[in-house]
Structure formats: C-alpha cells, structure tokens
N, CA, C and O atoms as a MOPAC input file, in Angstrom:
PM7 MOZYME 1SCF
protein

 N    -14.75600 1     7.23400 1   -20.26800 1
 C    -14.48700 1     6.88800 1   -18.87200 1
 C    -12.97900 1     6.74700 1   -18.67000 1
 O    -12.39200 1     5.93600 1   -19.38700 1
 N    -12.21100 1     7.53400 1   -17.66100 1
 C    -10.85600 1     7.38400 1   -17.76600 1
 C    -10.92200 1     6.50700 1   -16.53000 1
 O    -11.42100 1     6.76200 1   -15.43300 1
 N    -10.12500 1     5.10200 1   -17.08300 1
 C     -9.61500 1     4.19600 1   -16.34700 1
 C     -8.18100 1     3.84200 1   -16.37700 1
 O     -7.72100 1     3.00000 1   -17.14900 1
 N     -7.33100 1     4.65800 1   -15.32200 1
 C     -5.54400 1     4.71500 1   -15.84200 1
 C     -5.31400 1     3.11200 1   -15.42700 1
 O     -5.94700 1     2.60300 1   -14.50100 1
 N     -4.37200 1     2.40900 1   -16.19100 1
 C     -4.32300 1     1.10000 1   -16.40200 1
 C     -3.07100 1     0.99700 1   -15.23800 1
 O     -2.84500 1    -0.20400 1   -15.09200 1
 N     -2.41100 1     1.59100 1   -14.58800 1
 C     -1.46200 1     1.71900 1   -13.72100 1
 C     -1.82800 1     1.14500 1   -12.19000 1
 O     -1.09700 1     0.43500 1   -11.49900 1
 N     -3.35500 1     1.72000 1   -11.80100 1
 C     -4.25400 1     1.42000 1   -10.63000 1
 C     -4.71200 1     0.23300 1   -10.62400 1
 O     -4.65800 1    -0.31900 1   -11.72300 1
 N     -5.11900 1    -0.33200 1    -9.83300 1
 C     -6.26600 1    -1.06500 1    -9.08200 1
 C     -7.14100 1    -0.61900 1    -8.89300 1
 O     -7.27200 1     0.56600 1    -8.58400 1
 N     -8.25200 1    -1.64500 1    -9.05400 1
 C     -9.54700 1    -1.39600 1    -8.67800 1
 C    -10.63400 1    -2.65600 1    -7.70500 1
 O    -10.44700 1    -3.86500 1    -7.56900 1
 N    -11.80800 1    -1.74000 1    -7.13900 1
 C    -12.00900 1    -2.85700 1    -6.29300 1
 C    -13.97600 1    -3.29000 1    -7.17700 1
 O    -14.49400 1    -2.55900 1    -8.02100 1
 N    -14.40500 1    -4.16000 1    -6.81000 1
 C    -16.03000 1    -3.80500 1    -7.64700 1
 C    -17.05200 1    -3.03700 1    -6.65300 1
 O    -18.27800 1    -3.13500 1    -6.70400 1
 N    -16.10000 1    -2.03400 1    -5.48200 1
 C    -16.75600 1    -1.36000 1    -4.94600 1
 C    -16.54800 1     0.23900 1    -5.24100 1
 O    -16.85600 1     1.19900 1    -4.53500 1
 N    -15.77500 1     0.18300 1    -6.82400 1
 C    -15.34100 1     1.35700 1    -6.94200 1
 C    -14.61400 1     2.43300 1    -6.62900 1
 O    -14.73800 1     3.61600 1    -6.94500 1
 N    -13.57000 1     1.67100 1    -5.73400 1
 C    -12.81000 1     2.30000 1    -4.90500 1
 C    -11.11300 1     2.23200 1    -6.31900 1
 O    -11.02500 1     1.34000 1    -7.16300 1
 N    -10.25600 1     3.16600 1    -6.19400 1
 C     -8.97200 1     2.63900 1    -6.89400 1
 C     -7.90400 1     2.59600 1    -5.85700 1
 O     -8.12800 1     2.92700 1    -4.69300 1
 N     -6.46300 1     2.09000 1    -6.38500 1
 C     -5.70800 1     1.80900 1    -5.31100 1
 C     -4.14300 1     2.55200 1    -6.34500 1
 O     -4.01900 1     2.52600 1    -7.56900 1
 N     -3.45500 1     2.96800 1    -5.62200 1
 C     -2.03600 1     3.52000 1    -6.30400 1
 C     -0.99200 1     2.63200 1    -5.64600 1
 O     -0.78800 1     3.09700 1    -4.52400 1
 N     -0.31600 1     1.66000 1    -5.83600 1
 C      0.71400 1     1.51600 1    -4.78600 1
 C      1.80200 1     2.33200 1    -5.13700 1
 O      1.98800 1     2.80800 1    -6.25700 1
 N      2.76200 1     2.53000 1    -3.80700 1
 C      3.26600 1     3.73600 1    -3.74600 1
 C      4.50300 1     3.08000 1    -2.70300 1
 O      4.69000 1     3.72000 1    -1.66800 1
 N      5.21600 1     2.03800 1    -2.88700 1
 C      6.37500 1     1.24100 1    -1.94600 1
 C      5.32700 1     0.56600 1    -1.04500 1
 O      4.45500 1    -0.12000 1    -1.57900 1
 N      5.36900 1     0.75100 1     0.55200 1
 C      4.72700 1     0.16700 1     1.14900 1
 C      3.31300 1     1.13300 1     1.72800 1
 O      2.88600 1     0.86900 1     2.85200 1
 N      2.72200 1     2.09700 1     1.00900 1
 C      1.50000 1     2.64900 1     1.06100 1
 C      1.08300 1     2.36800 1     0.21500 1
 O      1.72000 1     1.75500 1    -0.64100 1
 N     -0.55500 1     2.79400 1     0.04500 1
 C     -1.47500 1     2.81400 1    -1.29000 1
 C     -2.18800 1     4.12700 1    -0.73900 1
 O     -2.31800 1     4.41800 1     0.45000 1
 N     -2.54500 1     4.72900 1    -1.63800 1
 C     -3.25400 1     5.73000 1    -2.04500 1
 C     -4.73100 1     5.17300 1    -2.51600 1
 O     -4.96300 1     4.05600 1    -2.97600 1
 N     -5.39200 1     5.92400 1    -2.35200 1
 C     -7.09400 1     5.29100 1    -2.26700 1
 C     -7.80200 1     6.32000 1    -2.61100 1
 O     -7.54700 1     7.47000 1    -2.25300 1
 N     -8.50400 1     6.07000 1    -3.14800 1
 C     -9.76000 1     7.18200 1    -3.82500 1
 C    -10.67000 1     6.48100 1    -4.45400 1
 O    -10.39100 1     5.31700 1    -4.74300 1
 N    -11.77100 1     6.94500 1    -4.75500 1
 C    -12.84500 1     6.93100 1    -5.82400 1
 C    -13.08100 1     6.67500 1    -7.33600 1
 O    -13.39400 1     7.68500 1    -7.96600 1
 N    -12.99700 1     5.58300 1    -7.99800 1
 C    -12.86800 1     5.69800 1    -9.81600 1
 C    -13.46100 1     7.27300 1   -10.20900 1
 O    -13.92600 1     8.04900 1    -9.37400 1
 N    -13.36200 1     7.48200 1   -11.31000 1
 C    -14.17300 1     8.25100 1   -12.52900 1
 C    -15.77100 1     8.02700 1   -12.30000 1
 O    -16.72900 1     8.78800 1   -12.16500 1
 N    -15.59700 1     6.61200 1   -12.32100 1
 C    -17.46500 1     5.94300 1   -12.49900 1
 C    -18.17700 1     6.23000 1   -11.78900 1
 O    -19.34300 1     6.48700 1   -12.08800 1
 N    -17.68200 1     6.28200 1   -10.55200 1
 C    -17.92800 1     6.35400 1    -9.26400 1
 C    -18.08500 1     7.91500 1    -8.79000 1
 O    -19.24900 1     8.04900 1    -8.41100 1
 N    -17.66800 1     8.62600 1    -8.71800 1
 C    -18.19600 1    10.12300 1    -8.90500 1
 C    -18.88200 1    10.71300 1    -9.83600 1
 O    -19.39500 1    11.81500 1    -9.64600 1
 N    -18.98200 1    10.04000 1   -10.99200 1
 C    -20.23700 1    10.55900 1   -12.06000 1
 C    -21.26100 1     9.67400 1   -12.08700 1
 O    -22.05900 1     9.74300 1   -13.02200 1
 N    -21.40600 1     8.77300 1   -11.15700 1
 C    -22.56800 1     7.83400 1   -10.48700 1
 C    -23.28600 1     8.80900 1    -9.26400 1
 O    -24.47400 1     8.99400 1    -8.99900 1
 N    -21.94500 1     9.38400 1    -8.59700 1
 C    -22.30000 1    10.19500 1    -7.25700 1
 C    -23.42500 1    11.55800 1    -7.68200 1
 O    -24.61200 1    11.56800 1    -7.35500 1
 N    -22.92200 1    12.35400 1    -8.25500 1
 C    -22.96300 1    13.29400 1    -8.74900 1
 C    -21.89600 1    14.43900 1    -7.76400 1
 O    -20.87800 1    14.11600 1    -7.15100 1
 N    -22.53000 1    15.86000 1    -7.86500 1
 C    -21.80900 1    16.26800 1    -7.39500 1
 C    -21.20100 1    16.38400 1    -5.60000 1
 O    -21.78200 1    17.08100 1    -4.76800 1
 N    -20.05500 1    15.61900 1    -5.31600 1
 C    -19.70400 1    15.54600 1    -4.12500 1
 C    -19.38100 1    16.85000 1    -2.79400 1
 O    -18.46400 1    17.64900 1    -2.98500 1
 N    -20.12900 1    16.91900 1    -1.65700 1
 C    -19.85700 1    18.13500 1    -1.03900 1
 C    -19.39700 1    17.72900 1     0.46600 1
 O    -19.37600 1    18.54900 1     1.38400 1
 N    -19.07200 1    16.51400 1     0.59100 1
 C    -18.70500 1    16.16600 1     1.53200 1
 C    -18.13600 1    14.56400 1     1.80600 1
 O    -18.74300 1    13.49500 1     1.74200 1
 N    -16.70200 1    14.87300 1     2.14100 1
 C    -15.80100 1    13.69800 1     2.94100 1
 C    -15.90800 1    13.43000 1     3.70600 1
 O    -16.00800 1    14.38600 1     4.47600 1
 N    -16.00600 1    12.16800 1     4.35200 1
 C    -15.69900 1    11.65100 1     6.11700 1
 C    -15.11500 1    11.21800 1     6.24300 1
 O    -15.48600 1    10.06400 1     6.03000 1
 N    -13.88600 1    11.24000 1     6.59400 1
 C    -13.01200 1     9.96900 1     6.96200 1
 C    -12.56100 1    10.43700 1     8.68700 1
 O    -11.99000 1    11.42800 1     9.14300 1
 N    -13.15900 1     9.13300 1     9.34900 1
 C    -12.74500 1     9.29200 1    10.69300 1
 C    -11.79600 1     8.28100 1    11.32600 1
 O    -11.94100 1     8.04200 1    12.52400 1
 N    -10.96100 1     7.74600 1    10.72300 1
 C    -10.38700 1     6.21700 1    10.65800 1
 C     -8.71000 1     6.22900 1    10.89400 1
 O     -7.94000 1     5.33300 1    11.24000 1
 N     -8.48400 1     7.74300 1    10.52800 1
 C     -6.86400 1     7.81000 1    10.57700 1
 C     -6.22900 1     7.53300 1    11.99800 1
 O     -6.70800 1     7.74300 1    13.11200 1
 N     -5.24700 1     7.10400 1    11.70300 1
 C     -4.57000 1     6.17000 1    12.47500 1
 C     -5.21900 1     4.68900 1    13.15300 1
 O     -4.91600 1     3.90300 1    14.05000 1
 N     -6.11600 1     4.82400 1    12.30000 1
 C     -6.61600 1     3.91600 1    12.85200 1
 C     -6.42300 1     2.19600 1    11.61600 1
 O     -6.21000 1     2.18100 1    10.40400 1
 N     -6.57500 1     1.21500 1    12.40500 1
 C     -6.27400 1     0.03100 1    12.05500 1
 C     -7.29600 1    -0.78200 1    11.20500 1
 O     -7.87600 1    -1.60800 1    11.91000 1
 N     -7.61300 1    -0.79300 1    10.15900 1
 C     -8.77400 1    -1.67600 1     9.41700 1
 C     -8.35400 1    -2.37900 1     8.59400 1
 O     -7.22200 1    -2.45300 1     8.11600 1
 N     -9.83600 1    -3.28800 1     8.26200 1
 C     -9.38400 1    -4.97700 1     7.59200 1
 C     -9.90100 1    -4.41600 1     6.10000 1
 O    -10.76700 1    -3.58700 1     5.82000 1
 N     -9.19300 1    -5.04900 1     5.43400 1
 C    -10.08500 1    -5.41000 1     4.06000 1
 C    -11.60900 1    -5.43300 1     3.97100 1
 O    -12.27000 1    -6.13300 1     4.73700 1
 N    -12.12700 1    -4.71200 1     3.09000 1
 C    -13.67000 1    -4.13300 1     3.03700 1
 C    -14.14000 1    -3.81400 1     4.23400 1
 O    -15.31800 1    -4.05000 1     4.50200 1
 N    -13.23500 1    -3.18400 1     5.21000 1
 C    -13.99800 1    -2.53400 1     6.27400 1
 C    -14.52500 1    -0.80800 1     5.60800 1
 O    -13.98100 1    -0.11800 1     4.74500 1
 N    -15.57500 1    -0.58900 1     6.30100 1
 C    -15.76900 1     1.30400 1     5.90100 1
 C    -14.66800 1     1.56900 1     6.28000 1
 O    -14.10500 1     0.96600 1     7.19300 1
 N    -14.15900 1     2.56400 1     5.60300 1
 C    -13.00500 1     3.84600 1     6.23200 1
 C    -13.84000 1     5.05400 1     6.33100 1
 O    -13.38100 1     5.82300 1     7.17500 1
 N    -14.88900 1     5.47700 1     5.76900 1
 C    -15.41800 1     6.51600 1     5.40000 1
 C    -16.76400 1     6.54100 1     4.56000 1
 O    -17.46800 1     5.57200 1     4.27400 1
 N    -17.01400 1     8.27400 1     4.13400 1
 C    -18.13500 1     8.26500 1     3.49500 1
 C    -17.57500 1     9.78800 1     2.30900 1
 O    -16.80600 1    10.73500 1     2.47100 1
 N    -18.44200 1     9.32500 1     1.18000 1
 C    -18.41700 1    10.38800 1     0.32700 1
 C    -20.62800 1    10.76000 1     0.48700 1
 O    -21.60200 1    10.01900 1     0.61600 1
 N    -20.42100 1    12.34600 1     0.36700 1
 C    -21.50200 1    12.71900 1     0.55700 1
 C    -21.76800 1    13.63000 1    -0.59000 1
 O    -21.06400 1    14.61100 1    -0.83000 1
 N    -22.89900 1    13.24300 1    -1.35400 1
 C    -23.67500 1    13.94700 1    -2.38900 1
 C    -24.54200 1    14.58500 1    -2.27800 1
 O    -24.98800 1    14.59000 1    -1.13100 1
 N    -25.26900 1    15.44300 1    -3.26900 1
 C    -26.14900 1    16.05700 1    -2.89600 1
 C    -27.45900 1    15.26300 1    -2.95900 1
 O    -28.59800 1    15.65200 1    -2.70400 1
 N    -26.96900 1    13.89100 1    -3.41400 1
 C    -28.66700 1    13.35500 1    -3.36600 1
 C    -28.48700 1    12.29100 1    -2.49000 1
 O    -29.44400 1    11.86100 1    -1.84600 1
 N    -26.88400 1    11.60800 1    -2.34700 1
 C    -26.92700 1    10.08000 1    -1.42000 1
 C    -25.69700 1    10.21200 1    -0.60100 1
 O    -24.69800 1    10.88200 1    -0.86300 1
 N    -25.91900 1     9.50000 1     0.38800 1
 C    -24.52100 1     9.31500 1     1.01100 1
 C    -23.79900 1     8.10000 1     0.64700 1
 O    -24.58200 1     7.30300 1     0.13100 1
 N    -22.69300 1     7.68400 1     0.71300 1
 C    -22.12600 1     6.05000 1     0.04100 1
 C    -20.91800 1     6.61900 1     0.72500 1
 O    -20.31600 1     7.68300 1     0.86800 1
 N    -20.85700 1     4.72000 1     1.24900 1
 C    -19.50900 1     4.27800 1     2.12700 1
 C    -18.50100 1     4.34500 1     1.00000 1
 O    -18.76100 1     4.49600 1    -0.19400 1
 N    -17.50400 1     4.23200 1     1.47200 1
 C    -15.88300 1     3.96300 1     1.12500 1
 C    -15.18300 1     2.79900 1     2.07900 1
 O    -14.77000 1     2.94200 1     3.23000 1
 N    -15.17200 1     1.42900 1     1.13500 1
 C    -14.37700 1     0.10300 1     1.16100 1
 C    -12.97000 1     0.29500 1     0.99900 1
 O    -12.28800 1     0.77800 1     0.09500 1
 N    -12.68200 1    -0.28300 1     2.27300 1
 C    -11.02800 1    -0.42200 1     2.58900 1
 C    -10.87300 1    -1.34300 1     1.56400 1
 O    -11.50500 1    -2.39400 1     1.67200 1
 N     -9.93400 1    -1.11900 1     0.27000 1
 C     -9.76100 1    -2.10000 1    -0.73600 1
 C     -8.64800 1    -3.41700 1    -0.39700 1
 O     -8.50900 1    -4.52500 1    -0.91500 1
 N     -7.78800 1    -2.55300 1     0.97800 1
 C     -6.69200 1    -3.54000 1     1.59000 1
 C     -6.84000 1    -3.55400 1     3.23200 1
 O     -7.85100 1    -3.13800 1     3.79800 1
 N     -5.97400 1    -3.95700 1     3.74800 1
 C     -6.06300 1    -4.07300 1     4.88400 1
 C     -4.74800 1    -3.45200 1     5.45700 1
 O     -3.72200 1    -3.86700 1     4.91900 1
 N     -4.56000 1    -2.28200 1     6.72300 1
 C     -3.63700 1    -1.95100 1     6.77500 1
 C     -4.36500 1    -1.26400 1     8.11900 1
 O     -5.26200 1    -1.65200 1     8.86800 1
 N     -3.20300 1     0.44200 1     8.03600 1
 C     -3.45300 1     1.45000 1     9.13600 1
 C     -3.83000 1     2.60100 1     8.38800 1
 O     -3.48500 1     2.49800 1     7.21100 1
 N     -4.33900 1     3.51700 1     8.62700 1
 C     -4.83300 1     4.76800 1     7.44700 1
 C     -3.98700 1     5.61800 1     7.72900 1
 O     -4.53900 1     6.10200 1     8.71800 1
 N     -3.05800 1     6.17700 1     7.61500 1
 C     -1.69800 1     7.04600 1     7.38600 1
 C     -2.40800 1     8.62300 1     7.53500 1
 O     -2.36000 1     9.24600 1     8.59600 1
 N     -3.13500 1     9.20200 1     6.17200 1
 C     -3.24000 1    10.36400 1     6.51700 1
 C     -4.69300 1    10.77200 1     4.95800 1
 O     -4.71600 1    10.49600 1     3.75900 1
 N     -5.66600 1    11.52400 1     5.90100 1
 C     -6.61200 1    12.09000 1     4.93300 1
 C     -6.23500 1    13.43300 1     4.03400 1
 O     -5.73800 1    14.50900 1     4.36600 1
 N     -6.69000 1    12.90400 1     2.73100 1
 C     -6.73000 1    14.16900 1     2.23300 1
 C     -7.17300 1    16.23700 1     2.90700 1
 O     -8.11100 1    16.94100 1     3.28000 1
 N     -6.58300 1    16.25100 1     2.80400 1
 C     -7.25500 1    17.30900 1     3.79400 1
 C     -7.32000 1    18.68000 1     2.88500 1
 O     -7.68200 1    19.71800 1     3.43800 1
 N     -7.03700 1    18.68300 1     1.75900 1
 C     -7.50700 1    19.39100 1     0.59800 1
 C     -9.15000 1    18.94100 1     0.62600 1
 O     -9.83400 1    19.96000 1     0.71400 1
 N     -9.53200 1    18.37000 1     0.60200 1
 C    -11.06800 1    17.50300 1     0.87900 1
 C    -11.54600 1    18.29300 1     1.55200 1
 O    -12.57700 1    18.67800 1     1.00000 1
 N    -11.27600 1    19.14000 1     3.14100 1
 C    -11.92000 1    19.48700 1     3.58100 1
 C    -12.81700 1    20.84900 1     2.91000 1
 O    -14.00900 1    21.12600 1     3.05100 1
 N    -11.98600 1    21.39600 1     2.31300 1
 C    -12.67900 1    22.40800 1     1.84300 1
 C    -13.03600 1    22.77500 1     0.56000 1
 O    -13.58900 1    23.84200 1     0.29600 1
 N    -12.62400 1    21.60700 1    -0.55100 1
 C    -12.58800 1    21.40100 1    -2.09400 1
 C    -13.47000 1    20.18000 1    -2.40000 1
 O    -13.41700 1    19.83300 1    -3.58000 1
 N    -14.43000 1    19.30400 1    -1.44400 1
 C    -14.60900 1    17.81800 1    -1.51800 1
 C    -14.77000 1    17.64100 1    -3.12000 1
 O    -14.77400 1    16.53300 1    -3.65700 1
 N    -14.90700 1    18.91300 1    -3.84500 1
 C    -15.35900 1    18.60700 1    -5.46900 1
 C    -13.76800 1    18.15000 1    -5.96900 1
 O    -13.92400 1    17.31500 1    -6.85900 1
 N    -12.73600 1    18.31600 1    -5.79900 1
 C    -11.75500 1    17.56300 1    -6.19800 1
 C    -11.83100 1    16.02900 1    -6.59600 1
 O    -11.20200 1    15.58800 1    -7.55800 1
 N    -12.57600 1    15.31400 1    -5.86000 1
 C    -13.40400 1    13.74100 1    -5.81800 1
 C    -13.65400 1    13.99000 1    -6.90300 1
 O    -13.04700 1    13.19600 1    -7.62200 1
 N    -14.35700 1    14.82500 1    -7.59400 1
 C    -15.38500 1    14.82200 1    -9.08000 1
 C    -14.68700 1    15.47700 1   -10.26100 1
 O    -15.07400 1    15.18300 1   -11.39200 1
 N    -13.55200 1    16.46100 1   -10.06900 1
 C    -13.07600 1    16.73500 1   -11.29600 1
 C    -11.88900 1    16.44700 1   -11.23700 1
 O    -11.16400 1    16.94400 1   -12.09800 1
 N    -11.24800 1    15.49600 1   -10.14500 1
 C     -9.63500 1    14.80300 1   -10.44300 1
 C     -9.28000 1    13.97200 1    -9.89100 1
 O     -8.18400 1    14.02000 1    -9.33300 1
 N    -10.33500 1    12.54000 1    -9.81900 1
 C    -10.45100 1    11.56400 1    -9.22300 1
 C     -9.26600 1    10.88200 1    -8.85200 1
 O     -9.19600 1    10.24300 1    -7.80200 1
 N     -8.30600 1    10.98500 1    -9.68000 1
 C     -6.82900 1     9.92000 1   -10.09000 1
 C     -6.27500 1    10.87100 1    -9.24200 1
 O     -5.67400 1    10.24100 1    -8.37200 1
 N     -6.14400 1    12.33600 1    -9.00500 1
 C     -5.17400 1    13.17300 1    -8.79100 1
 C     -5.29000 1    13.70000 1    -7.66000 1
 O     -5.28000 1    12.97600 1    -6.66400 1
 N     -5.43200 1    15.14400 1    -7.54200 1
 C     -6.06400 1    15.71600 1    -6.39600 1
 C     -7.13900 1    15.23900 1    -5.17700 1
 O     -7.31500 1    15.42200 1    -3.97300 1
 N     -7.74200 1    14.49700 1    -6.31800 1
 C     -8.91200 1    13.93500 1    -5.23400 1
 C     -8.71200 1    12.66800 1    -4.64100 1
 O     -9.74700 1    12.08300 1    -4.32200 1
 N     -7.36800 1    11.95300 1    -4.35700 1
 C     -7.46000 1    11.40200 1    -4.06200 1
 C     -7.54200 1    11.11500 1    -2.13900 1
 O     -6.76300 1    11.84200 1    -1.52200 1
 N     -8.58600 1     9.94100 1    -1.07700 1
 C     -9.04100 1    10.51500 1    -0.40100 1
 C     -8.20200 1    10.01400 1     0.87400 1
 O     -8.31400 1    10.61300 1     1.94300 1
 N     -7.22400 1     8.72400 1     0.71400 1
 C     -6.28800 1     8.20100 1     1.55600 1
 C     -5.29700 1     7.77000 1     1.38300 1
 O     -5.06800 1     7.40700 1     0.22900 1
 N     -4.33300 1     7.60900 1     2.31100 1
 C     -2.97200 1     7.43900 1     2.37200 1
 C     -2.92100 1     5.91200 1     3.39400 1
 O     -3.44300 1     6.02800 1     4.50200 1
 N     -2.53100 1     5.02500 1     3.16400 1
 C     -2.75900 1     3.65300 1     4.39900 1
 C     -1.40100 1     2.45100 1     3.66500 1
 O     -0.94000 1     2.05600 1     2.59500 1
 N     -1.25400 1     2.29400 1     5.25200 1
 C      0.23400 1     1.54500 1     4.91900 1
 C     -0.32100 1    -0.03400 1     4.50600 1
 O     -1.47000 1    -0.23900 1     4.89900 1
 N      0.24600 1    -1.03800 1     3.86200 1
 C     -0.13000 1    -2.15300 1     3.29100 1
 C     -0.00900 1    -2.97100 1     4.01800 1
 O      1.13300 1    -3.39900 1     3.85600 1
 N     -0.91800 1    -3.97500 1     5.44100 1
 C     -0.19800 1    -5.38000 1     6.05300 1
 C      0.00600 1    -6.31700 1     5.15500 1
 O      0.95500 1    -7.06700 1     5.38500 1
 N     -0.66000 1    -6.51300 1     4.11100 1
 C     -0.45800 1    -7.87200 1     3.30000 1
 C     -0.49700 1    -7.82100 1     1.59800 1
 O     -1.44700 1    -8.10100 1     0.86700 1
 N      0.65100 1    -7.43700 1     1.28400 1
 C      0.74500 1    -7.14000 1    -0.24500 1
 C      0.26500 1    -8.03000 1    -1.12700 1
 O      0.28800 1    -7.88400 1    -2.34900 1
 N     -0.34900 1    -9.32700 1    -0.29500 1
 C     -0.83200 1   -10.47500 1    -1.18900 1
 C     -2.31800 1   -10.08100 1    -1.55800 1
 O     -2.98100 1   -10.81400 1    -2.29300 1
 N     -2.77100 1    -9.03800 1    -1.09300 1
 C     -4.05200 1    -8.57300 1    -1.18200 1
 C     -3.82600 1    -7.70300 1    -2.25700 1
 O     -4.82900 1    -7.15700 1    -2.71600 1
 N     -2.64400 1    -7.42500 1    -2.81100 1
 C     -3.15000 1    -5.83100 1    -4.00200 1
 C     -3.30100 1    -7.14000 1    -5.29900 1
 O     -4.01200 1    -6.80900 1    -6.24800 1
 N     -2.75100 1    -8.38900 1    -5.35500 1
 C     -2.96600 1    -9.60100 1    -6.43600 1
 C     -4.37500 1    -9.70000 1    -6.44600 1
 O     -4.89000 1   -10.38800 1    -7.32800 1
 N     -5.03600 1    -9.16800 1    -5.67100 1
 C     -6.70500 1    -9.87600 1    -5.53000 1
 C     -7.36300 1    -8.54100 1    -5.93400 1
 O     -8.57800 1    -8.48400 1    -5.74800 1
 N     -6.75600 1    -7.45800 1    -6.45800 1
 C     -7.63600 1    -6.49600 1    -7.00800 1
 C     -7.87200 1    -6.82300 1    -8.40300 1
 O     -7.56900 1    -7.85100 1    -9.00900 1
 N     -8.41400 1    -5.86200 1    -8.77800 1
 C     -8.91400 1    -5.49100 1   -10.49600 1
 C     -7.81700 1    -5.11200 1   -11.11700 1
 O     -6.78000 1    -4.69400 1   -10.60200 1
 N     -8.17300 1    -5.33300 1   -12.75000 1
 C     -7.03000 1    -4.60700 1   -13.26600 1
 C     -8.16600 1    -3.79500 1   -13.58400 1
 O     -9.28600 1    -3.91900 1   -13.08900 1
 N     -7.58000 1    -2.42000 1   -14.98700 1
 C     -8.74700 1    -1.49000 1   -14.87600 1
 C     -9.41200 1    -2.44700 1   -16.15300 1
 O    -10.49900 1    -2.08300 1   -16.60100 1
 N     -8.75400 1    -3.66700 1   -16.72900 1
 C     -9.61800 1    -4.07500 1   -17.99600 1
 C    -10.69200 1    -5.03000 1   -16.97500 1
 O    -11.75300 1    -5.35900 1   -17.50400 1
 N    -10.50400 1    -5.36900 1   -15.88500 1
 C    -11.45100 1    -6.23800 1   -14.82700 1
 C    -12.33500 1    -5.38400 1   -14.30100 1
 O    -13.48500 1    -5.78400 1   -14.11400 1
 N    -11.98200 1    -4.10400 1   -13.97700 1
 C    -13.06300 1    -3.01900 1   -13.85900 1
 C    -13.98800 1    -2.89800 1   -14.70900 1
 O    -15.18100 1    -3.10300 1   -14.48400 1
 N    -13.35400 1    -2.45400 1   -16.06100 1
 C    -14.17200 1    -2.15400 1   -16.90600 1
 C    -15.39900 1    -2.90100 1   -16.90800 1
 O    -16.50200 1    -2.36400 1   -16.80500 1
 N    -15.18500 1    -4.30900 1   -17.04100 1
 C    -16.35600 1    -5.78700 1   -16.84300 1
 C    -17.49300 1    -5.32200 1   -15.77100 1
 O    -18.72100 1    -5.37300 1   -15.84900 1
 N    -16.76600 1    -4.92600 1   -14.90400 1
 C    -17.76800 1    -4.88000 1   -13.57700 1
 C    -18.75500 1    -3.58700 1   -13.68400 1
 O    -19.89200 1    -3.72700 1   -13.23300 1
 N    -18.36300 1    -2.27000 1   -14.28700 1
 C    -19.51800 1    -1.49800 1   -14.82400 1
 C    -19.73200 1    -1.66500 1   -16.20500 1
 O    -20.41000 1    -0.70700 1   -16.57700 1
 N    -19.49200 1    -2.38800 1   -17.10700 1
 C    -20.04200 1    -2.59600 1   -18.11400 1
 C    -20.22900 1    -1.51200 1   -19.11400 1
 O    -21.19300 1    -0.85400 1   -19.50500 1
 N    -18.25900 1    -1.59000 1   -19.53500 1
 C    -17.78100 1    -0.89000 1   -20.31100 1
 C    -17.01100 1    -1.55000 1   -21.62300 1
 O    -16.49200 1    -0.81800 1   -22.46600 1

C-alpha cells in the first residue's frame, strides 16, 4: 500500500498535499483499490465555498458511487480536468496525476487535525 509520508490524510480516505496556501486533494491508494475500477468524476463545487467534511464531489465505479470529503475548509480553486476523460488516473496515480482538487486553505489550523500516513495506516488496518 503506498502511503507517501509527506501527505495528509483524512479517515475518509481522502489525502491532502499542502502546497503554500492551497492543498491539493485526491483519493489514497486504499481508497481506489477499495473502489475498483473508477470511470467517473464529479466535481461540481468549483469556485465554490465549502466547510470541512462537506461533499465536494463523487468518484464513480463500476459497482458504487462514493462521496468525496472536503478534508479542509476553504474555496475549490480548480478540478482536475485530465479526469474528464482519463477518470482511471484516480486508480493508477493516486498521489500524482490523479489527483482530483485544487482549494485554497481558510484555516491552516485544520491541516494539524489531519492524519499522518502512520495515523492512516491505523485507520485501515495496516
């Protein structure tokens, strides 16, 4: 299970990159080989303003659909838009390519209240 120790994580499986005053947001490893294979993104939220564990979105599988938890609270900057036509990026480069948002940070006291990836690990039981 690649868990880069650099990220955040939330126990909704979401990871976080900070990046100055953005974070980058995507999906763990666990979390797309839980999904299986992904064929569809939603994110309808950009520019738009959300709280901590609000939905931003949805990842869509071929067997389930599952939300995507705002891990912070901010404005959503900008969707992947490689997604639109690759959504398998989610599944073979979770950390990288696939990652599914861009959102500016209101309260940096919130990235202290994430996971580390050894606090992740605990939470799927690794």
């Amino acid at each position: 299970m690649n868990l880069p120790e650099n990220l955040k994580y939330t126990k909704d499986h979401e990871w976080v990159r900070i990046e100055g005053d953005t974070a980058i947001i995507g999906i763990t490893d666990f979390a797309q080989s839980e999904l299986g294979d992904i064929v569809y993104v939603d994110i309808d939220t950009v520019d738009k303003q959300i709280n901590q564990e609000d939905v931003f979105g949805t990842v869509e599988a071929v067997k389930t659909v599952s939300d995507l938890f705002s891990p912070l609270s901010g404005t959503v900057l900008e969707f992947n838009e490689q997604l639109e036509n690759s959504p398998e990026l989610v599944n073979s480069d979770p950390y990288g390519d696939g990652w599914i948002i861009k959102m500016s940070i209101d309260d940096a006291s919130q990235v202290d209240g994430l996971l580390t990836a050894e606090g992740y690990r605990e939470v799927i039981g690794q």
